[in-house]
C-alpha positions, 0 to 999 in steps of 0.5 A: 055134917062132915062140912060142917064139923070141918069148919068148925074144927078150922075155926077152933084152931084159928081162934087158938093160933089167934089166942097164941099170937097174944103171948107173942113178943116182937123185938127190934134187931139191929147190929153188924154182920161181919165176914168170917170166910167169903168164899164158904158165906160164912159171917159172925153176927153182932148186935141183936143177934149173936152167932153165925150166918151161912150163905146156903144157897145162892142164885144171880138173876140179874146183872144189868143194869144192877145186879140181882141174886136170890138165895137161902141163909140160916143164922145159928145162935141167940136173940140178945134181948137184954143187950148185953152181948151174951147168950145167957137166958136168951132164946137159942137155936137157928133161923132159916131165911130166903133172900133178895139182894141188889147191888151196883158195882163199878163199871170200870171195876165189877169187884168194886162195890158202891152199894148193896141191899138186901131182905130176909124174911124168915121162913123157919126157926128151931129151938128157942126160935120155933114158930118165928116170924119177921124179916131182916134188912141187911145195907152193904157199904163200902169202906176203905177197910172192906164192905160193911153191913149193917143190919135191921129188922124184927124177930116175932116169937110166940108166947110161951102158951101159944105151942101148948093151945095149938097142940091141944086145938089140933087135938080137939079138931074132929070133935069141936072145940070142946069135948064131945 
């Protein structure tokens, strides 16, 4: 009976989630990240997101016959979803990423950039961004004023219901979906 109730409760709580990911609305994200202080990781975001992106941690793996580095980033500010370069009524709060990146550097020159890409799948979000999903790609060109980025990908949040039914589907599990 134990068993029993307990696959009943998973299911209940998936049905629930599944209903929450309805509400769900995924936007496209594109802009430029520009550096702000090299040496902290700090760089402002324009674009779909606005706010700051800080390097957290960072991990070289490779260096021939390119370079590779894995590592975490958090980005604090909003979602521009009207596209009119402000925060107002936008969701806020903060994402956390981890990150793959690979570059080629001049032979003769291992300061000197020829191209750099990477992915950032989110792995946390707070505030207005709990509970998001999605990833963002970043490409690293060089130009004769510095490198530029540019960025793209896709933010998923939840619907505005999907926090309240996951809450109350917890609630419920030891007793079924509905009341005992």
């Amino acid at each position: 009976m134990l068993r029993h109730r307990s696959v009943l409760a998973l299911a209940c709580v998936l049905a629930v989630a599944g209903a929450g990911a309805a509400d769900a609305k995924t936007y496209r994200v594109a802009g430029k990240q520009i550096v702000v202080d090299e040496d902290q990781g700090i760089s402002k975001m324009r674009g779909g997101l606005i706010g700051g992106w800080t390097i957290t941690g960072f991990e070289p793996l490779e260096t021939e016959p390119v370079f590779h580095a894995r590592g975490t980033e958090t980005f604090e500010g909003c979602l521009d979803r009207r596209r009119d370069r402000s925060c107002a009524g936008d969701p806020k709060g903060s994402l956390e990423f981890t990150f793959d990146y690979w570059a080629a550097f001049a032979s003769e020159d291992p300061a000197s950039l020829i191209w750099g890409t990477c992915v950032h799948p989110i792995v946390k979000g707070t505030g207005g961004f709990a509970g998001a999903q999605g990833v963002i790609a970043m490409v690293d060109r060089p130009t004769p004023s510095g490198v530029e980025t540019r960025y793209e990908g896709t933010i998923t949040l939840p619907g505005p219901h999907a926090a309240r039914r996951l809450a109350s589907a917890t609630s419920t599990a030891g007793r079924g979906c509905g009341p005992a």
